[in-house]
ZAMARGU-4260 file (C-alpha; in steps of 0.2 Angstrom, whole numbers, plus 5000, padded with zeros to 4 digits):
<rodrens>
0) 5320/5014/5269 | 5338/5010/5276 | 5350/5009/5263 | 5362/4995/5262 | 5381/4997/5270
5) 5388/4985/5256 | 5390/4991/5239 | 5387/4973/5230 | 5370/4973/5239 | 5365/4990/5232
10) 5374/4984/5215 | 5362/4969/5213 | 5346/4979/5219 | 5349/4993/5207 | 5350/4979/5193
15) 5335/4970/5195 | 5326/4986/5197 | 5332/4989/5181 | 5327/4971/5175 | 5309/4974/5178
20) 5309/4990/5171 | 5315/4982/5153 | 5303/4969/5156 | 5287/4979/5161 | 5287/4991/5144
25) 5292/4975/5134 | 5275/4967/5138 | 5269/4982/5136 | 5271/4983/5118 | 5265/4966/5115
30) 5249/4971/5123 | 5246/4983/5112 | 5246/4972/5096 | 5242/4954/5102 | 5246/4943/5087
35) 5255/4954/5075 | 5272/4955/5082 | 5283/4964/5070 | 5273/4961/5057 | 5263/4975/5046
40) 5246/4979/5053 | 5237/4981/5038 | 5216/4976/5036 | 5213/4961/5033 | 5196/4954/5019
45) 5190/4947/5039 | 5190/4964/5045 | 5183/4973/5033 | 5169/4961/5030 | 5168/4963/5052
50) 5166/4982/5049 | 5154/4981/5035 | 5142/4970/5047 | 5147/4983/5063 | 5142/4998/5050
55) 5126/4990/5044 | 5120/4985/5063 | 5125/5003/5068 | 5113/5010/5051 | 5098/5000/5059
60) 5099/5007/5075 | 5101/5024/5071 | 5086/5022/5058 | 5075/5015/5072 | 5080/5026/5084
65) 5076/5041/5071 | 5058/5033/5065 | 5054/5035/5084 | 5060/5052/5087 | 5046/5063/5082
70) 5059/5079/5080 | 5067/5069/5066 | 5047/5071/5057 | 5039/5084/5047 | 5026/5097/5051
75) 5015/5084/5041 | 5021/5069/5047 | 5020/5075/5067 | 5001/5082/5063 | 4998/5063/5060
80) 5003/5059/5079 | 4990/5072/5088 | 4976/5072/5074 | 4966/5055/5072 | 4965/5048/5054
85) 4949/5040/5051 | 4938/5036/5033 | 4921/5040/5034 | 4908/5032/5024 | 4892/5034/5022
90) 4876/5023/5011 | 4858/5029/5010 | 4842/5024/5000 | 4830/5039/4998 | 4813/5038/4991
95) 4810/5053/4979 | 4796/5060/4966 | 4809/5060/4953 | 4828/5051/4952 | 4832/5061/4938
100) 4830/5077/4947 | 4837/5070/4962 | 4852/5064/4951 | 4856/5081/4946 | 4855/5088/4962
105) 4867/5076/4969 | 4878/5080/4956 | 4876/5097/4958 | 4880/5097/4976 | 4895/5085/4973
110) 4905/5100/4963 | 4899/5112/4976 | 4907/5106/4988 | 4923/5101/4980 | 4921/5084/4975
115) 4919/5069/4964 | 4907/5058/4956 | 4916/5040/4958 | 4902/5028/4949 | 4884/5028/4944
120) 4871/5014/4939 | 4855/5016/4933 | 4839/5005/4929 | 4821/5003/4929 | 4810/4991/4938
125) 4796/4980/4932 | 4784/4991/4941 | 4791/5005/4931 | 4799/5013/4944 | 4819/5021/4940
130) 4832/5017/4953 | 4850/5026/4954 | 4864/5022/4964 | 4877/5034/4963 | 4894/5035/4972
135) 4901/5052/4978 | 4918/5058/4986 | 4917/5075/4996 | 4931/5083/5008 | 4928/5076/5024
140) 4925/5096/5032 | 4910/5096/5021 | 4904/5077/5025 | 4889/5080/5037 | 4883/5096/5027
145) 4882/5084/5008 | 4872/5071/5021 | 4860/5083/5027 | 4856/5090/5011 | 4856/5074/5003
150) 4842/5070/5016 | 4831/5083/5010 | 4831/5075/4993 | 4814/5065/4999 | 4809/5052/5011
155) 4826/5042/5018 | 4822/5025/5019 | 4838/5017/5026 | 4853/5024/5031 | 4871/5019/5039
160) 4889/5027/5045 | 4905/5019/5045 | 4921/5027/5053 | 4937/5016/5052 | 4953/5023/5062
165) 4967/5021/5054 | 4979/5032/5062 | 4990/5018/5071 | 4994/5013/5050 | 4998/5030/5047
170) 5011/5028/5063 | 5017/5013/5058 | 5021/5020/5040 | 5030/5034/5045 | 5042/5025/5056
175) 5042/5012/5042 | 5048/5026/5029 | 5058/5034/5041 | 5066/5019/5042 | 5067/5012/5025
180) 5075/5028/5020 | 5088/5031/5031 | 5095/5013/5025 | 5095/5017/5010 | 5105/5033/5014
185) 5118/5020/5023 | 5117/5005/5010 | 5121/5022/4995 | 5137/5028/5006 | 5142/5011/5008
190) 5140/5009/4987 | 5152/5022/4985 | 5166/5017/4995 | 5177/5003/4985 | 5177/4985/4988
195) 5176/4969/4978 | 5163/4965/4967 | 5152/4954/4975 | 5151/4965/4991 | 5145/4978/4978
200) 5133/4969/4970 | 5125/4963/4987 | 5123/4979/4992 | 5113/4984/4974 | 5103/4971/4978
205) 5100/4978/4996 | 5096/4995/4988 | 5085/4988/4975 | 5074/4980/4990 | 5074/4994/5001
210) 5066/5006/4989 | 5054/4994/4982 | 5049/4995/5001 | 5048/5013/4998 | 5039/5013/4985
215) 5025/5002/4992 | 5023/5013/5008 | 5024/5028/5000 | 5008/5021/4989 | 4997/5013/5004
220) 5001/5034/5014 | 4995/5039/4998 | 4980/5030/4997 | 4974/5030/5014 | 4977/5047/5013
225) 4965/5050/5000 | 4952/5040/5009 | 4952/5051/5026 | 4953/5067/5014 | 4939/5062/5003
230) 4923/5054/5012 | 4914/5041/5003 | 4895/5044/5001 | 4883/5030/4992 | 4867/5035/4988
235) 4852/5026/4982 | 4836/5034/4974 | 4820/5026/4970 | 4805/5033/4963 | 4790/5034/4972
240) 4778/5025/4957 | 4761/5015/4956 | 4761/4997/4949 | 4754/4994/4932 | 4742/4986/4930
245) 4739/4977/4912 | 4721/4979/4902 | 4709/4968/4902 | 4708/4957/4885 | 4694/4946/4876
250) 4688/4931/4886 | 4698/4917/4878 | 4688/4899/4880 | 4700/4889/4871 | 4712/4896/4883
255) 4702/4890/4898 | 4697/4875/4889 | 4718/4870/4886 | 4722/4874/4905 | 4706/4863/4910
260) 4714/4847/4901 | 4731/4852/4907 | 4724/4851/4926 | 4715/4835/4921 | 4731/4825/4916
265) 4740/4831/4930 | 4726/4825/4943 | 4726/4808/4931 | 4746/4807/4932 | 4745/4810/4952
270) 4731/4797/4958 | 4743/4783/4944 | 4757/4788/4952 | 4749/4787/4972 | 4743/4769/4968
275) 4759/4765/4959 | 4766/4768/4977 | 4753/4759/4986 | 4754/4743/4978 | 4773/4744/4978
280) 4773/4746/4996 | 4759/4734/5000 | 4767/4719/4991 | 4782/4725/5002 | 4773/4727/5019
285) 4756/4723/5021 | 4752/4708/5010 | 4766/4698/5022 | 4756/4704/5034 | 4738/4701/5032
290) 4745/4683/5026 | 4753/4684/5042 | 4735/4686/5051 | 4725/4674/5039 | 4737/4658/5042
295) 4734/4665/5064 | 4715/4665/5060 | 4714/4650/5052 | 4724/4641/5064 | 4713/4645/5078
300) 4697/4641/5070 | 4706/4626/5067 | 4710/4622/5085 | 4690/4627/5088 | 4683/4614/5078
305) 4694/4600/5087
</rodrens>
């Protein structure tokens, strides 16, 4: 670049140099606080409540990303990914010599194997045979072993197996909980920081909800989580039995002689009743019509003679 011979020139391009200099960190300031000027930068309630909503968005996705992760889970909680859940149940109706015995044995069994009796109904017949029905829960391991014992109990008459999957609930639980309790975990930080007093109490409320959620799902894992440990096994016994048969009694002629007349009024009632019904309809239909015939008879009998 040739520099200029005359020192004016140079004078005036050295200053406007200098101009833009100024100029250029001027507006560089202002960029870096549009707005505020010289005034104090401090918070205002519109960016706090701004902040609040960024932190609570942030909360959700970091719990959603977390419920999906399966090394944020437990031992117990990854098992439920690679290990089906399912509730098994079972209902049979077995013929047997005596319920009672078969009762007990059941029973019996039931405590063997670690379980429960859950319900059992008893009654009698009019053939005077006994019925049971009695509801057992086992350990699942020992599900098909109760089964086959319980089928030697006698002649098995009707049987039926239900399985019911339930593993995608159990995932959706855990991502649920996982969930549930890492906003609760945000929503308590948040309750801690200072703020006014309807922010606070909105967030209570928030917190309240969320573990009422909590509480729920923790329940329905619970249950279900019962129903695939413990199988449920319904089991009907009847009792092979012959039908009574009543004595004969003294031949009773008054007896015979009531249900005679009884059959007689009956018969008498009926045939009043048909002809009731056939004169009712005849004046209805057929007496207009054999009129009907007699006046066309007559009238060509008429005709005849002339």
């Amino acid at each position: 670049m040739a520099i200029p011979s005359r020192p004016w020139l140079l004078r005036i391009m050295l200053g406007a140099m200098l101009f833009a200099l100024v100029l250029c960190s001027s507006c560089g300031k202002r960029a870096a606080a549009p707005g505020l000027g010289y005034e104090s930068t401090l918070p205002t309630p519109e960016m706090a409540e701004e902040a609040i909503e960024y932190e609570a968005a942030s909360a959700r996705k970091e719990s959603v990303d977390a419920a999906k992760s399966p090394l944020s889970m437990s031992a117990a909680e990854a098992a439920t990914f690679t290990t089906p859940q399912i509730i098994y149940k079972a209902s049979l109706t077995v013929e047997t010599k005596s319920t009672s015995a078969a009762r007990q044995k059941v029973e019996a069994l039931t405590k063997e194997v670690g379980g429960y009796v859950s319900d059992t109904n008893s009654w009698v017949g009019e053939a005077g045979q006994e019925y049971v029905t009695i509801t057992i829960r086992v350990p699942v391991k020992r599900f098909e072993e109760v089964l086959g014992r319980i089928r030697q109990l006698g002649q098995v008459k009707k049987e039926s197996i239900e399985a019911q999957d339930v593993t995608e609930e159990f995932l959706d639980l855990a991502a649920r909980l996982k969930t549930l309790r890492l906003a609760e975990e945000r929503l308590e930080k948040m309750l801690q920081r200072s703020g006014k007093l309807a922010d606070l109490l909105e967030i209570e409320r928030e917190l309240a909800s969320r573990r009422g959620e909590i509480e729920q799902a923790e329940g329905r894992r619970r249950y279900l989580k019962n129903r695939v440990s413990y199988s449920t096994i319904t089991v009907s016994l009847q009792e092979i039995g012959t039908a009574v048969v009543a004595p004969a009694g003294p031949y009773d002629v008054m007896y015979h002689l009531r249900s005679a007349l009884r059959l007689l009024v009956s018969s008498l009632r009926g045939i009043l009743t048909a002809l009731i019904y056939i004169i009712i309809d005849g004046c209805i239909v057929w007496l207009p019509l054999l009129i009907l015939i007699w006046l066309v008879v007559r009238r060509q009998r008429a005709r005849q003679r002339e």
